[in-house]
N, CA, C and O of each residue as an XYZ file, in Angstrom:
708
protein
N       0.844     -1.164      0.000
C       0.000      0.000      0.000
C       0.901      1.242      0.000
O       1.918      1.288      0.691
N       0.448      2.380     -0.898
C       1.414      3.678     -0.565
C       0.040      4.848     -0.811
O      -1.166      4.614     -0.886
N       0.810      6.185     -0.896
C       0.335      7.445     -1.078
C      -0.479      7.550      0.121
O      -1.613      7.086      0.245
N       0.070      8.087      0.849
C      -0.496      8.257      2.331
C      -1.498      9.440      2.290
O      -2.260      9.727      3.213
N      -1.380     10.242      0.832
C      -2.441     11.738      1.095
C      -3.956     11.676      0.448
O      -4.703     12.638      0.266
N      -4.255     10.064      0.098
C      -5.405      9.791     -0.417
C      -5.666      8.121      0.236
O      -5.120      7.576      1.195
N      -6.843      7.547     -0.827
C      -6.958      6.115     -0.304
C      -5.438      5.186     -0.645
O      -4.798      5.163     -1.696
N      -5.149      4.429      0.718
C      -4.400      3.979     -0.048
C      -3.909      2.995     -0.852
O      -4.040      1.924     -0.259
N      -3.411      2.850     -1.911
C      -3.255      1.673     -2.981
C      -2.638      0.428     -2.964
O      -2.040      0.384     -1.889
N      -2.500     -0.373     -3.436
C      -2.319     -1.222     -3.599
C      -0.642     -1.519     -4.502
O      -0.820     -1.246     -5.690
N       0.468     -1.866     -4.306
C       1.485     -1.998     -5.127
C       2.247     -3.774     -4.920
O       2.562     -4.425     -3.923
N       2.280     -3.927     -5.746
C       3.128     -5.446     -6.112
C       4.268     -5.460     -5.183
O       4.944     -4.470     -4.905
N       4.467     -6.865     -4.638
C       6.252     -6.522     -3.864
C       6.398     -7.302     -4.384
O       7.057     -8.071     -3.685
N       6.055     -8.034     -6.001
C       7.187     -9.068     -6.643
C       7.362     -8.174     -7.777
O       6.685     -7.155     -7.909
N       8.309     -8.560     -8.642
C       8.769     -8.019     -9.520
C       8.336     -8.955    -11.085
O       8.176    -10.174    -11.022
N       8.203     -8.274    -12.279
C       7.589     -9.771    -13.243
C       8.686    -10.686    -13.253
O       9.854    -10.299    -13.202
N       8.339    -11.932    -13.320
C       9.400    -12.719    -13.477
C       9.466    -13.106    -15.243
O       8.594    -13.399    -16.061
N      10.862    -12.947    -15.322
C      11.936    -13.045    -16.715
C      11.647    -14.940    -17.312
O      12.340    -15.759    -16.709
N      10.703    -15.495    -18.392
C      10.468    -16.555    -18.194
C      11.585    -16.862    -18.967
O      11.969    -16.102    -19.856
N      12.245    -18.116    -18.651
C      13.115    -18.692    -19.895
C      12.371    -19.183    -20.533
O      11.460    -19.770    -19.949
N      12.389    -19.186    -22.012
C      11.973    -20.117    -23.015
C      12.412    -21.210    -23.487
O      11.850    -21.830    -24.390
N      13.556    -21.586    -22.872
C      14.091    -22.992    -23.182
C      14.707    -22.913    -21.663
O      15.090    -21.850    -21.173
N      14.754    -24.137    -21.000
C      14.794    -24.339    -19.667
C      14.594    -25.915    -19.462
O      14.062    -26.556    -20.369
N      14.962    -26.476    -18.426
C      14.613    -27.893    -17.620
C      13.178    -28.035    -17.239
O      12.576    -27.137    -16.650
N      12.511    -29.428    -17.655
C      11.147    -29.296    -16.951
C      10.960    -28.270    -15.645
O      10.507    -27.126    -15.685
N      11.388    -28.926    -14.599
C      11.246    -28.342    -13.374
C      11.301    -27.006    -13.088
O      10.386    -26.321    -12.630
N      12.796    -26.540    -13.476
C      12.972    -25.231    -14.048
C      11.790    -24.239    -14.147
O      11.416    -23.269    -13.487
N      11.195    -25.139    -15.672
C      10.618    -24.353    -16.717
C       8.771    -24.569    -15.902
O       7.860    -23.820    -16.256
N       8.630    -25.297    -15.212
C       7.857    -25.216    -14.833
C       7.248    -24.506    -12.876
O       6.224    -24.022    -12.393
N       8.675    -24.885    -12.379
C       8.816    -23.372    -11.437
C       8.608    -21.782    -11.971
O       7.957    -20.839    -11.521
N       9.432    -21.938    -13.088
C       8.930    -20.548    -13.369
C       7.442    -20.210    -14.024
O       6.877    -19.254    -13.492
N       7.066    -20.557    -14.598
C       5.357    -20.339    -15.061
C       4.665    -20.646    -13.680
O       3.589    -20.048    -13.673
N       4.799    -21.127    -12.869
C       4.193    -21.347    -11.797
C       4.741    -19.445    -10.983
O       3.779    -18.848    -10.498
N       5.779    -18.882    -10.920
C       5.895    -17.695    -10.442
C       5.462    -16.949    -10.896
O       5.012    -16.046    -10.192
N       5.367    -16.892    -11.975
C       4.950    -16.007    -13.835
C       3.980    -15.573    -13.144
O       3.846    -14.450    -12.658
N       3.012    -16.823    -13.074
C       1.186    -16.129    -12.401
C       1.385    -15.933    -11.706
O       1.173    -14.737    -11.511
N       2.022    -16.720    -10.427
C       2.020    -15.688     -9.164
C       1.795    -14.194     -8.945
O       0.882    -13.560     -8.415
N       3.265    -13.751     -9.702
C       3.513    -12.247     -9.317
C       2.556    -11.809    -10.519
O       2.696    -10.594    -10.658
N       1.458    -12.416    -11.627
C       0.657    -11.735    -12.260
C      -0.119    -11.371    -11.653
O      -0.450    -10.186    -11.694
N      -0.842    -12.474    -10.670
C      -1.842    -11.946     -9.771
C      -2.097    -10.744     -9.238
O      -3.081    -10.006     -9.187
N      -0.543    -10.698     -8.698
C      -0.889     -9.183     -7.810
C      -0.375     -8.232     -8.866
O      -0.539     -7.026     -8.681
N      -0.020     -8.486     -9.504
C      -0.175     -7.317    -10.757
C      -1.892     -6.858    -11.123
O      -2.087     -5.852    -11.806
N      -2.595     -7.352    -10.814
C      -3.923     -7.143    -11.308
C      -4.413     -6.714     -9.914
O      -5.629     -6.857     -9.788
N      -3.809     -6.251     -8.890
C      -4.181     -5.483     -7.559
C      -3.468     -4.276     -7.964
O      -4.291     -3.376     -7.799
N      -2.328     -3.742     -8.426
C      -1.731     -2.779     -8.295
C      -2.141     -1.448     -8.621
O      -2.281     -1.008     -9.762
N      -2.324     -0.831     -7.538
C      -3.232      0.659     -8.224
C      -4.793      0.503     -7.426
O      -5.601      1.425     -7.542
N      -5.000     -0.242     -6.936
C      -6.186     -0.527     -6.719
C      -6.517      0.178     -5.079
O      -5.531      0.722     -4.582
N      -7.502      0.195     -4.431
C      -7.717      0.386     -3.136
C      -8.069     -0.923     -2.438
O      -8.272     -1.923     -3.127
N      -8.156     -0.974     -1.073
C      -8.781     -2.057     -0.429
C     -10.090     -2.330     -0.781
O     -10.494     -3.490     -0.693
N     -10.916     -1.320     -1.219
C     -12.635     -1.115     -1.243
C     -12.535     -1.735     -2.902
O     -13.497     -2.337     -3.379
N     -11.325     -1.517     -3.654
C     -11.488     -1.593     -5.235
C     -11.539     -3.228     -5.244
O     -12.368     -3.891     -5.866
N     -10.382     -3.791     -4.349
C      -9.907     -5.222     -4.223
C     -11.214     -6.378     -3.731
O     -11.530     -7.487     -4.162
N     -11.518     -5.890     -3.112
C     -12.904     -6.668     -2.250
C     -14.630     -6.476     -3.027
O     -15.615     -7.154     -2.738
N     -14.556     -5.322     -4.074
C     -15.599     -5.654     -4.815
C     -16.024     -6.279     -5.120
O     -15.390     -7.109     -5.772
N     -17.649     -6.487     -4.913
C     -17.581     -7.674     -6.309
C     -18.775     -6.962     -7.349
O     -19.707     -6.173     -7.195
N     -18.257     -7.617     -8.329
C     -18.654     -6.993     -9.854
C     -19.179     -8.294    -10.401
O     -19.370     -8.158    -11.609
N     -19.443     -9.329    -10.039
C     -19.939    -10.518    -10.913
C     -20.974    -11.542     -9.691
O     -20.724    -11.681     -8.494
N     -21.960    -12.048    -10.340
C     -23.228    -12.888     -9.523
C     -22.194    -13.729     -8.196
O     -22.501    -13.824     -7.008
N     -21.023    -14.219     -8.819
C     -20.499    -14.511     -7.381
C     -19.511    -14.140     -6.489
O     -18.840    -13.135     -6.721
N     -19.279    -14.985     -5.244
C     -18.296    -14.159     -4.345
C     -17.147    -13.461     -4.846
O     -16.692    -12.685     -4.006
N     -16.522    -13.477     -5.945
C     -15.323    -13.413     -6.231
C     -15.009    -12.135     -6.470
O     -15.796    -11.393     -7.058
N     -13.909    -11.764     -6.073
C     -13.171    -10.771     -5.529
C     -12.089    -10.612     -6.156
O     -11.743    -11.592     -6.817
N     -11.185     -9.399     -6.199
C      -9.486     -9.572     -6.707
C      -8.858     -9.816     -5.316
O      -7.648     -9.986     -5.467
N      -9.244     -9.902     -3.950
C      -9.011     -9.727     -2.725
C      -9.087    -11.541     -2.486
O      -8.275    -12.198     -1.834
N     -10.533    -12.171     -3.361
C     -11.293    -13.273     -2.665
C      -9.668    -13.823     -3.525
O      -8.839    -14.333     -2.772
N      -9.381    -13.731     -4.668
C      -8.530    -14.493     -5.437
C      -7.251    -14.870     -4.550
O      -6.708    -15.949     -4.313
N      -6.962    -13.439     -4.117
C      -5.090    -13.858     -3.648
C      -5.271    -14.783     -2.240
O      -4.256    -15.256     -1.728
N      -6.915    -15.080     -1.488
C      -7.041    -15.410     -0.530
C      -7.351    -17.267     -1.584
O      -6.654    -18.278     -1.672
N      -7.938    -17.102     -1.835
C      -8.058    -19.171     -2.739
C      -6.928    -19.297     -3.314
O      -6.776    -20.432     -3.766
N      -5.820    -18.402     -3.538
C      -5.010    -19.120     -4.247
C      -3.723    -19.343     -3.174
O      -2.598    -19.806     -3.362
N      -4.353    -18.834     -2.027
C      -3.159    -19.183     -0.982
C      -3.816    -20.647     -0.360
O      -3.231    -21.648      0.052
N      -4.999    -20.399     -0.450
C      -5.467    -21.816      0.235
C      -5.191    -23.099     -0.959
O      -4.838    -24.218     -0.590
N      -5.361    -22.828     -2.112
C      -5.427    -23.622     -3.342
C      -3.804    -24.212     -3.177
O      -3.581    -25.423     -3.140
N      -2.549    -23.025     -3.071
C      -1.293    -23.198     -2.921
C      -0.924    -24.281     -1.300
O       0.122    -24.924     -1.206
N      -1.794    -24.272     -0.405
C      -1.618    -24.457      0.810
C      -2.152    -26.170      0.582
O      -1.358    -27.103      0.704
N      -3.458    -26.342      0.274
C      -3.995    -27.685      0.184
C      -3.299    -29.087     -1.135
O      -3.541    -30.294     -1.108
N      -2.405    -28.297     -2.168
C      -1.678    -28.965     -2.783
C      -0.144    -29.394     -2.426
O       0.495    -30.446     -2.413
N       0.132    -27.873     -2.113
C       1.871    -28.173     -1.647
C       1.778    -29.067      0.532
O       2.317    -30.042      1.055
N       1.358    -28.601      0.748
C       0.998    -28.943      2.309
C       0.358    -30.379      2.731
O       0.716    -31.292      3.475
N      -0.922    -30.096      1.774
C      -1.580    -31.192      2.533
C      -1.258    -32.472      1.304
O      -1.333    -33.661      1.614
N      -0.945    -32.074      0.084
C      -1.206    -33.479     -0.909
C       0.048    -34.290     -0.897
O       0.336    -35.464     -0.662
N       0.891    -32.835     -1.359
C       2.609    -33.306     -1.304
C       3.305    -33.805     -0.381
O       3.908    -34.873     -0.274
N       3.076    -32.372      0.700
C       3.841    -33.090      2.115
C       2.862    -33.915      2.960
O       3.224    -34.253      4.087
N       1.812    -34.219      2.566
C       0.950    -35.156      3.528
C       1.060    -34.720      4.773
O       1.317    -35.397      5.769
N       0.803    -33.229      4.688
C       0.777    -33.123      6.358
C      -0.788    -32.498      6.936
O      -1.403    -31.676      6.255
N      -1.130    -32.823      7.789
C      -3.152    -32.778      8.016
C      -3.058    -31.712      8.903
O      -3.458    -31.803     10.063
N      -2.312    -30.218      8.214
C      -2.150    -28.915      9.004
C      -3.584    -28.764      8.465
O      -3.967    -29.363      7.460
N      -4.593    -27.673      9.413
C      -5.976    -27.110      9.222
C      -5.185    -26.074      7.407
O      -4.074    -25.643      7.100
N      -6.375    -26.113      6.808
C      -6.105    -25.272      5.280
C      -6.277    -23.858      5.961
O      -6.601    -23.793      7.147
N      -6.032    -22.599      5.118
C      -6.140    -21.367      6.059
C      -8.192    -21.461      5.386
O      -8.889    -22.241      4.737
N      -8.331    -20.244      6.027
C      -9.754    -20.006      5.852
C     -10.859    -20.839      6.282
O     -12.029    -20.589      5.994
N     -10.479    -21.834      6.976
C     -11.041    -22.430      7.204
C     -11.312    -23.761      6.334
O     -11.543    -24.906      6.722
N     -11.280    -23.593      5.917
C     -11.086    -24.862      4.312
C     -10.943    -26.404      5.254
O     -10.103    -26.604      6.132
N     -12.049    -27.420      4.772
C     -12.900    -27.806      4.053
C     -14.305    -27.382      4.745
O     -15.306    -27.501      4.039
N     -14.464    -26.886      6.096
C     -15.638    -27.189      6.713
C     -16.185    -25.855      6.078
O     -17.249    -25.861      5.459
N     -15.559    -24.898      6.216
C     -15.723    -23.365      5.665
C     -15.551    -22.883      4.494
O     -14.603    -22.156      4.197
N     -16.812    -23.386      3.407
C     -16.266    -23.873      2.021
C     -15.930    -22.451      0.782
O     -15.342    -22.367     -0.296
N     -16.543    -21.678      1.518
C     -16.324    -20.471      1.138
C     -15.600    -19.326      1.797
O     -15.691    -18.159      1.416
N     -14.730    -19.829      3.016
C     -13.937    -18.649      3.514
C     -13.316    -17.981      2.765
O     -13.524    -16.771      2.678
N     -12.339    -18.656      1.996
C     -11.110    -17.762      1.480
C     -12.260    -16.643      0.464
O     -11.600    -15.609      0.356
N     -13.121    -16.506     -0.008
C     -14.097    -15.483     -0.763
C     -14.646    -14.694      0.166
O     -14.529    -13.482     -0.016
N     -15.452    -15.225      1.508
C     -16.389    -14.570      2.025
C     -15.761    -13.133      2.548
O     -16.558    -12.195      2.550
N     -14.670    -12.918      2.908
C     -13.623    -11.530      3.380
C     -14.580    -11.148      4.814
O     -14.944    -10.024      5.159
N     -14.829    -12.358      5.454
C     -15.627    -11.434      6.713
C     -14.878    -11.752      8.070
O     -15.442    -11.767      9.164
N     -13.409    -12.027      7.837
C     -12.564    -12.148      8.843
C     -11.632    -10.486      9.529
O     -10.896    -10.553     10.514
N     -11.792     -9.648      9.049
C     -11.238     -8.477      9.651
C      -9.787     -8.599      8.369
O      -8.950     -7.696      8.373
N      -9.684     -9.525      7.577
C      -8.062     -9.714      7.307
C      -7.778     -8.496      6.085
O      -8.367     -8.694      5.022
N      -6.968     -7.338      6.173
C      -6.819     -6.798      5.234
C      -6.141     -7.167      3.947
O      -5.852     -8.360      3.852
N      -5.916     -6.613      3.224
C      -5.321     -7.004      1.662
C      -3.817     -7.158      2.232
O      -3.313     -8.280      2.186
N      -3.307     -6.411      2.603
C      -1.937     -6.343      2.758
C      -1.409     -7.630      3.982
O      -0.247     -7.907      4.281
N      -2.546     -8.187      4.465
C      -2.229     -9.139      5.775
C      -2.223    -10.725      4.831
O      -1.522    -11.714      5.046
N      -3.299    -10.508      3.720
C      -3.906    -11.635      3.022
C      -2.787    -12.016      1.793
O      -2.659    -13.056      1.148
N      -2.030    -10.733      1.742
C      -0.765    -11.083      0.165
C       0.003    -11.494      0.978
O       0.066    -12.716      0.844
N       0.801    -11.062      1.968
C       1.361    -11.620      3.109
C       1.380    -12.757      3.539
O       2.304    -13.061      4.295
N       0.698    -13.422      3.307
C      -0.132    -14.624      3.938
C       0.308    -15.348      2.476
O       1.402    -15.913      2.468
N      -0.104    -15.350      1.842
C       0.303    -15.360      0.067
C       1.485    -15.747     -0.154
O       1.806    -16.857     -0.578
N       2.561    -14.398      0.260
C       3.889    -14.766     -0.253
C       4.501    -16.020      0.726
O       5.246    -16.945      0.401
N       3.965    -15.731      1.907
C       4.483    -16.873      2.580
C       3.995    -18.404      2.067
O       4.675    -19.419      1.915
N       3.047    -18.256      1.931
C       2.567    -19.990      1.819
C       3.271    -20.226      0.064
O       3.515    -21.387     -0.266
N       3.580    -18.967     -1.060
C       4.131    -19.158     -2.184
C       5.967    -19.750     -1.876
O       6.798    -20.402     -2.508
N       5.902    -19.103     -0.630
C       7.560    -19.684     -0.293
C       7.591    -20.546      0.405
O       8.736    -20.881      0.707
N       6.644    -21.227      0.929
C       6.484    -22.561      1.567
C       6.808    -23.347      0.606
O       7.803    -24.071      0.628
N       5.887    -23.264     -0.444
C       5.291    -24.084     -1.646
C       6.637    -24.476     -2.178
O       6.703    -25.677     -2.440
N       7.969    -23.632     -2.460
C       8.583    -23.502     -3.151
C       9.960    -24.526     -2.636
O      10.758    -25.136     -3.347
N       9.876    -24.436     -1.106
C      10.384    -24.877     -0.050
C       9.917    -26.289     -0.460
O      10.830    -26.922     -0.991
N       8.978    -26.830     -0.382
C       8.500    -28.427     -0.430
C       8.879    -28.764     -1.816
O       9.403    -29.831     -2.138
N       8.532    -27.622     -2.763
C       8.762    -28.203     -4.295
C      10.354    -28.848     -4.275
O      10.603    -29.932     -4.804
N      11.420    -27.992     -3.563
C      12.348    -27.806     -3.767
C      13.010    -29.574     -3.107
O      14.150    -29.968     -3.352
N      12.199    -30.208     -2.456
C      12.950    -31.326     -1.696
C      12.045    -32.660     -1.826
O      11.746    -33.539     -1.018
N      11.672    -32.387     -3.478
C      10.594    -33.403     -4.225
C      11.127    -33.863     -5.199
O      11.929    -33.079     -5.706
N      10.982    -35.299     -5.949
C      10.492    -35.262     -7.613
C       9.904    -34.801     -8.381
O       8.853    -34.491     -7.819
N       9.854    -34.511     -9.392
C       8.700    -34.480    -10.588
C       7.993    -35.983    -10.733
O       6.968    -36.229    -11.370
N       8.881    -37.009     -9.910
C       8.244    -38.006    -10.264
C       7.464    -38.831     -8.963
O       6.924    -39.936     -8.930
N       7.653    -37.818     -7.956
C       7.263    -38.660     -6.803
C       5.363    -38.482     -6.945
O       4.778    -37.459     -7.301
N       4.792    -39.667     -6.587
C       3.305    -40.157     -6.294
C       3.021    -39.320     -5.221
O       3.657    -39.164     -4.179
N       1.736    -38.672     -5.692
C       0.885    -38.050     -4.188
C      -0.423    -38.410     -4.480
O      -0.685    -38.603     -5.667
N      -1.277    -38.537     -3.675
C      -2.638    -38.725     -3.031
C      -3.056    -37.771     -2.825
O      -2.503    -36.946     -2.097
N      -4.663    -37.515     -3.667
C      -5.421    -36.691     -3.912
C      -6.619    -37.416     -3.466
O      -6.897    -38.533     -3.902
N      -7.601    -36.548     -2.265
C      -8.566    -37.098     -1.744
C      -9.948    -37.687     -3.292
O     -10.758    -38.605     -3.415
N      -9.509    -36.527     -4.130
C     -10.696    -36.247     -5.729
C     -10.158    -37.162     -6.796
O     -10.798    -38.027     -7.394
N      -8.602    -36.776     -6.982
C      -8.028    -37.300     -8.208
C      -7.239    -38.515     -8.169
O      -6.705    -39.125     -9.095
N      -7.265    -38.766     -6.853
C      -6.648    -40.451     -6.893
C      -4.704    -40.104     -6.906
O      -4.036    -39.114     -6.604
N      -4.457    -41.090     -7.271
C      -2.817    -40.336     -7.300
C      -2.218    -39.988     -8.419
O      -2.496    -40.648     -9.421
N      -1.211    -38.825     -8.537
C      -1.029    -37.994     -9.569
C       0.698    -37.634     -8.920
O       0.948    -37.496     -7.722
N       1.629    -37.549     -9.945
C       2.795    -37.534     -9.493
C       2.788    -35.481     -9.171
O       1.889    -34.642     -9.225
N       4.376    -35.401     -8.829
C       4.524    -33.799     -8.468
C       4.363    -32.640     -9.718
O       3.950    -31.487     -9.603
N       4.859    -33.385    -11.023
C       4.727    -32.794    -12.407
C       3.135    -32.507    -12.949
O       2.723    -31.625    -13.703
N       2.503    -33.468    -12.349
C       0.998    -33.129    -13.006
C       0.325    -32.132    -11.727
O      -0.369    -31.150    -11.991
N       0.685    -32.600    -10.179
C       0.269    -31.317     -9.680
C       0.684    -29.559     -9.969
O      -0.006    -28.556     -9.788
N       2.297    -29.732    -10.558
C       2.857    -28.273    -10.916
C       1.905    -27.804    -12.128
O       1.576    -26.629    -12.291
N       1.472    -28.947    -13.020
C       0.520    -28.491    -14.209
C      -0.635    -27.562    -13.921
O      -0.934    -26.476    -14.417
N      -1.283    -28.403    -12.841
C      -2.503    -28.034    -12.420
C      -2.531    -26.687    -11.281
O      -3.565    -26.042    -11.112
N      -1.417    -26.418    -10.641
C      -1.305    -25.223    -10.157
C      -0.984    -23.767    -11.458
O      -1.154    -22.549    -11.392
N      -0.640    -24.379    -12.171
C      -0.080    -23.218    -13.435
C      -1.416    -22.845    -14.154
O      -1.814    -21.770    -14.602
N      -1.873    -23.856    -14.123
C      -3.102    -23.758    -14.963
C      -4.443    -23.076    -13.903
O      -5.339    -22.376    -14.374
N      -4.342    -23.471    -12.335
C      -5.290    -22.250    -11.833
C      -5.123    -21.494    -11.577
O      -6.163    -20.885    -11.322
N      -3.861    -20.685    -11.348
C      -3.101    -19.591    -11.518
C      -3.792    -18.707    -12.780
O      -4.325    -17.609    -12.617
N      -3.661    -19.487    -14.216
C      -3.969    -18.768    -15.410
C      -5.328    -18.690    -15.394
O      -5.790    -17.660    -15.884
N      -6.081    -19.476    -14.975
C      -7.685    -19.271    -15.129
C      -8.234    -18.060    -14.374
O      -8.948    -17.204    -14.897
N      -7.797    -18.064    -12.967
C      -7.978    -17.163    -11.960
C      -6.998    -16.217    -12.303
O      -7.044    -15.234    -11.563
N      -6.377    -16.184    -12.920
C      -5.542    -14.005    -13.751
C      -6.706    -14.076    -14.921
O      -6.996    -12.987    -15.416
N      -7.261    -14.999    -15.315
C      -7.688    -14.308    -16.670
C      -9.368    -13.988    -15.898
O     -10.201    -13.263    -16.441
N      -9.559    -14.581    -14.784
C     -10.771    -14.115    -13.592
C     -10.750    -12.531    -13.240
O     -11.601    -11.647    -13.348
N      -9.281    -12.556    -12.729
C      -8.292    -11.470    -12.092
C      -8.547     -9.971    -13.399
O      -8.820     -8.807    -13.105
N      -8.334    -10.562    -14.828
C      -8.557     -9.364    -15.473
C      -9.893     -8.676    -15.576
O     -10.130     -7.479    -15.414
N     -10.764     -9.702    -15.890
C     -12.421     -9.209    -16.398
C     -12.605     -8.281    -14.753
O     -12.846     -7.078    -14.652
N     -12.437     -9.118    -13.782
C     -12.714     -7.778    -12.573
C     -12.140     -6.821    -12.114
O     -12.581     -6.042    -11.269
N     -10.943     -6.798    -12.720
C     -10.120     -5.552    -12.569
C     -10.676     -4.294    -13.899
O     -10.800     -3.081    -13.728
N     -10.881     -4.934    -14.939
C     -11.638     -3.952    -16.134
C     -13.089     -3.398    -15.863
O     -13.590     -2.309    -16.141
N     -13.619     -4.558    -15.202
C     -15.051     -3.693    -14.671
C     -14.642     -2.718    -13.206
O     -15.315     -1.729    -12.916
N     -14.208     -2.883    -12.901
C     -13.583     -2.141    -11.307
C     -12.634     -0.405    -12.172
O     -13.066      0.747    -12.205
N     -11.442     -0.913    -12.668
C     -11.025      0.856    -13.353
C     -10.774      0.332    -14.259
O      -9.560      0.227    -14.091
N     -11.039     -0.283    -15.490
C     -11.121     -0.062    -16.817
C     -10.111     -0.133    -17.455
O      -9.716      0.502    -18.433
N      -9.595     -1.108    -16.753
C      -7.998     -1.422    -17.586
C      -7.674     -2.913    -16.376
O      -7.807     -3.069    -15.162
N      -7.208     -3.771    -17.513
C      -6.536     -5.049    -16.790
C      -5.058     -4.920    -16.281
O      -4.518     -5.907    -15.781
N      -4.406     -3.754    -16.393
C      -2.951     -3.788    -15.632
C      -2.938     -1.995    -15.478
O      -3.213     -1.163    -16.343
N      -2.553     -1.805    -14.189
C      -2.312     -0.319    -13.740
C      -1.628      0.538    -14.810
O      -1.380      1.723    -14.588
């Protein structure tokens, strides 16, 4: 958040990340996995707290609700699938099926990216002391090695930025500050 002489905004603390185009699976797929990351909050930047927590479409979803599911989304794959560990999901997640959207915890934007970068450097932390080929257990999908979960995080990353744009264009009328 800055500009202390009005509302104040919203600014990125990642920087875009530089993708290689020729790279090692893992590599190449760590990085598209950061790519969206720091896109995400590219589609906050400029914004207010009141701009972030709007909602502009029939459901909960938020540019606020986003960086909050994709920490839980990041939390219930790297945490609970990979490392098999039965830590509570944040938001309440599974009993509270809509926390990370509902925003009726007091948690501000700047507490919730926070929350974000950490569980993105958790993530990165577990990726880092894995296979691409090691087997995990998925309560839905049965078992799926570490390469098809990195797929499937890249890929809700991209669905939820291209979520991330349409409500940032109805909110100020442009998909990047």
């Amino acid at each position: 958040m800055n500009d202390a002489s009005g509302p104040q905004t919203f600014a990125s603390p990642l920087k875009p990340v530089d993708l290689r185009t020729i790279a090692p699976e893992r590599e190449a797929l760590a990085g598209w996995l950061d790519y969206h990351r720091a896109e995400l909050l590219r589609k906050l930047d400029g914004l207010t707290e009141e701009q972030a927590a709007r909602r502009v479409v029939p459901s909960l979803t938020t540019l606020h609700g986003l960086v909050r599911h994709l920490t839980k989304v990041e939390f219930v794959w790297f945490v609970n699938v990979i490392k098999q560990s039965e830590e509570p999901a944040p938001f309440g997640w599974p009993k509270r099926r809509d926390g990370d959207f509902l925003l009726d915890d007091g948690a501000t934007l700047a507490e919730d990216v926070a929350c974000s970068l950490a569980a993105c450097e958790r993530s990165r932390e577990i990726f880092a002391g894995v296979s691409l080929d090691d087997v995990c257990t998925h309560h839905r999908f049965g078992d799926l090695d570490v390469r098809c979960i990195m797929m499937h995080m890249i890929r809700e990353y991209a669905q939820h930025n291209g979520h991330a744009d349409v409500i940032r264009e109805l909110i100020h009328g442009s998909t990047q500050s």
